[in-house]
C-alpha positions, 0 to 999 in steps of 0.5 A: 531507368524508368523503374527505378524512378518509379521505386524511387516515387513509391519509396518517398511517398509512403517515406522510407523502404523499410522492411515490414516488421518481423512478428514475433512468437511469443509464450506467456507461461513464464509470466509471474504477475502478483496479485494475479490478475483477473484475466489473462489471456496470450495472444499469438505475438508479441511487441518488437521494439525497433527505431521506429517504436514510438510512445504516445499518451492521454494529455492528462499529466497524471498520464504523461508522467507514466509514459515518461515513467516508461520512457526512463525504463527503457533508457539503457536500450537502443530504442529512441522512442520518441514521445506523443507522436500520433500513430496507430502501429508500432506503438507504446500507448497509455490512455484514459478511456470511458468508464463504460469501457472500464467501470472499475477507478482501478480497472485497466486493461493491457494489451500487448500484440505485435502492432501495439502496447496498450494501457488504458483505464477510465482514471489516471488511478487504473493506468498506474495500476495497470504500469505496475503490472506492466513493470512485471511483465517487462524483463529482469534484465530491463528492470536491473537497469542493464544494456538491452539491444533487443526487446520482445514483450510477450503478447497478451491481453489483461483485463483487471480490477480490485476486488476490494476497494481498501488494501493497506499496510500499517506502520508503526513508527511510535514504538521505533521511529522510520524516516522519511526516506524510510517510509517512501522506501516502503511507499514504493514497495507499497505501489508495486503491488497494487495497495492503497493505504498507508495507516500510520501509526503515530503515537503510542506510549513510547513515542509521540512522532508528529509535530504539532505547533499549539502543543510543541512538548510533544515532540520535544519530549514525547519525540525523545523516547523509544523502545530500548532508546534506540529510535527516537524521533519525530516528523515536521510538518513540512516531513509529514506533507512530504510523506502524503505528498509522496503516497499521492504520487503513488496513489496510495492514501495516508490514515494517520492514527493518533491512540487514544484514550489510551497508549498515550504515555508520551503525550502524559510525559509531555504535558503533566495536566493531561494526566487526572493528578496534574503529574508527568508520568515518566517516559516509557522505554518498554513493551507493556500495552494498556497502563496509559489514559487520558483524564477523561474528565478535564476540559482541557483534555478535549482542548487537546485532541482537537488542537491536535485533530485540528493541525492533523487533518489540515495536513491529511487530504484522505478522508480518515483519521485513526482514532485507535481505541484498543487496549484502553484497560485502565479507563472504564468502560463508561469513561472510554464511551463518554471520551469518545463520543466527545472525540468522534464529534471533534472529527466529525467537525473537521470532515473526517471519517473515524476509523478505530480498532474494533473496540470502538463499537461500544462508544456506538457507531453507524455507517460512517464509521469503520472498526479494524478488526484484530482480535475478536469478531464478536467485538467486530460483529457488534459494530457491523450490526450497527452499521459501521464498515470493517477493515480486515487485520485478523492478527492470527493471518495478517499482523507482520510482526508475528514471528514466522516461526519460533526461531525467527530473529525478530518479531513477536509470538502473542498470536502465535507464529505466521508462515507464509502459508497460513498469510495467504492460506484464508479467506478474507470473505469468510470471516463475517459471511453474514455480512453484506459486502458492501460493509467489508472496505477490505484488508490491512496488513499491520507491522508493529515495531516492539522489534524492528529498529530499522529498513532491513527489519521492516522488509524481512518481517513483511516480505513476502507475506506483505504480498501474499496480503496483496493477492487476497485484496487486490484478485477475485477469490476464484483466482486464490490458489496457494499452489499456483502463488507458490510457484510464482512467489518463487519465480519472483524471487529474482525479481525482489532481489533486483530491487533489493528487498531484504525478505525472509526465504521461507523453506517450505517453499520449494526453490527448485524452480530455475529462476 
């Protein structure tokens, strides 16, 4: 009687009889992580969910929303985990810790072993890059939303950060016209591998798709035209904010770009006194480029562009706005530098940086300034030896609207046909190899719309070269390795399907793989 007493004493005082929690082999050779992180390295076990799992968080509410975030996953399993209990085992944990630990604001470091899951980074931005590694580390089955009754997460340590600070994608809504929905769609797309930037491509000559209030026959009738007719339309402002206000919440920095002087058919159609002979020009349904131009010599033609700088940069907190520039062929040369000087000023004047197609060089630049790279590095190259930064778009590797082969659906051929080899096949480093690195901001994957007219067509043409981009931004260039990206963007196949993305399979790649 006595020794059971005494069983009984020791049992309460540490509160339960529990067995020890049983510790878990695991591998991590079937792991696909994209973009490849810069460290990983396995641990000898791995993290056994049970009753007692708990999930604790940093106070921060940037972090308590991807605890949360974790929790909602997990809710088709038998685990409770209960949320902000303050324990040192059995643990799902997501932190902030110094920038001493982790210098990099998108570094984080995972690690997963039989006593704790852990996700730290100096910033709320690292925590939620490193949750989407996390999310691909997580089982298909627990992703697709199934019933789970038991969880193992393989054990490993990952320690990662950017190699360049810009990685985006462009979408080009003038040409056809995406809703909201639509473009969050492609927001969490975005997210899930690790981009930063959505460039928005506003205006054109077949379409002027933001509202602006000083200047409402923008939309009116500049809104109501596409290529082919087939999608017209426009964003509120109340739609825009809703779109940057969505990208913030997957840290992901909206650049609106607003073509000028030219690709401005819409605003000419929309507003006769933009035009030098005081005349509307007809809308424009089809797929030239370079026959539209703002009158460069009228006042009122600036009273435009900083109406319109105005009300877009109060409704944009990133520090850029897109000025285009390229394809100008109908103004000359010493026009196009004389409008923008004038522009650059009107941006300047409302704190924002100008990026524009590398074309803008010639207007003269310095180190606030940021050229797009798309066709030609000569033209590039004399923006850079000014001082200016460069995006990395080389149409050749990264413009998504390019064909995939000569026999894809949709899709153009100008630069010739991009498979998802020659998308991953370079290195953004060697394009300008005289230049410091510190002048290179990163990459940006273009999508043009001449062709596509709706989700199906923005995911085919993107997926899976979109992600190819996303490894060449996001890892080390000692970490690129056509080979080793084959095998896992095969593997990760079933994971797209699970999330129903609607990409092109590409047949040089080899599925033999068991998925």
């Amino acid at each position: 009687m006595a020794l059971r007493f005494l069983v009984l004493v020791i049992c309460v005082s540490f509160f339960s009889c529990k067995k020890e929690k049983p510790i878990v082999p695991t591998s991590i050779e079937n792991l696909v992580l994209i973009p490849i992180p810069d460290q990983v390295v396995a641990a000898n076990y791995g993290f056994l969910f049970d009753q007692e799992t708990v999930v604790t968080s940093d106070t921060l509410p940037e972090i308590k929303a991807i605890a949360s975030q974790f929790k909602k996953i997990l809710k088709n399993t038998a685990f409770p985990l209960a949320l902000d209990k303050e324990v040192d085992e059995n643990v799902v944990s997501f932190n902030i810790v110094s920038s001493d630990s982790i210098s990099s604001p998108e570094g984080y470091v995972l690690e997963i072993d039989n006593n704790r899951l852990s996700l730290a980074g100096s910033t709320p931005i690292g925590v939620f890059r490193g949750m989407q590694t996390l999310l691909q580390v997580l089982p298909d089955a627990l992703i697709a939303g199934k019933q789970i009754d038991s969880l193992v997460i393989p054990g490993v340590k990952i320690v990662d950060a950017p190699q360049y600070e810009y990685r985006g994608m462009m979408l080009d809504v003038a040409r056809h016209f995406f809703t909201v929905n639509e473009v969050k769609r492609l927001i969490d797309q975005m997210a899930f591998y690790k981009l930063n930037k959505l460039h928005l491509h506003l205006t054109d000559d077949q379409g002027w798709r933001i509202e602006i209030k000083s200047w409402p026959k923008l939309t009116e009738i500049g809104g109501s035209s596409s290529v082919r007719n087939e999608r017209p339309g426009f964003y509120t402002q109340e739609d825009y904010k809703s779109i940057v206000a969505y990208a913030q919440s997957k840290f992901i920095t909206v650049i609106p770009e607003i073509d000028m002087p030219g690709h401005t058919n819409a605003a000419l159609a929309s507003y006769p006194e933009l035009n030098c002979n005081g005349k509307a020009t007809k809308l424009y349904k089809g797929m030239r480029v370079g026959f539209s131009t703002l009158c460069v010599d009228k006042d009122i033609t600036y009273t435009f562009v900083e109406d319109v700088i105005k009300e877009i940069a109060a409704m944009t907190p990133g520090p850029y706005i897109h000025l285009g520039g390229d394809e100008s062929h109908v103004t000359s040369k010493k026009d196009y530098n004389i409008f923008l000087n004038k522009v650059f000023s009107i941006v300047k004047k409302y704190n924002k940086h100008v990026i524009g197609w590398e074309e803008i060089e010639s207007a003269g630049v310095d180190s606030t300034y940021v050229v797009q790279h798309w066709q030609r590095t000569t033209t590039a190259s004399r923006g850079l030896a000014q001082g200016a930064k460069v995006i990395l778009s080389p149409a050749k590797r990264m413009y998504l609207d390019m064909k995939y082969t000569k026999k894809s659906p949709i899709g153009l051929t100008w630069a010739g046909t991009v498979e998802v080899d020659s998308a991953y096949i370079w290195k953004p480093s060697q394009i300008f190899e005289d230049v410091p690195p510190s002048q290179v901001l990163g990459i940006e994957s273009p999508l043009w719309s001449e062709t596509i007219k709706s989700t199906g067509d923005i995911e085919y043409l993107s997926f899976p070269r979109l992600i190819g981009h996303a490894e060449l931004g996001w890892s080390k260039p000692s970490n690129y390795n056509w080979d080793s990206y084959k095998e896992r963007l095969i593997k990760h196949y079933k994971r797209m399907d699970i999330l129903e993305i609607n990409y092109y399979k590409s047949p040089i790649l080899k599925t033999k793989i068991k998925l």
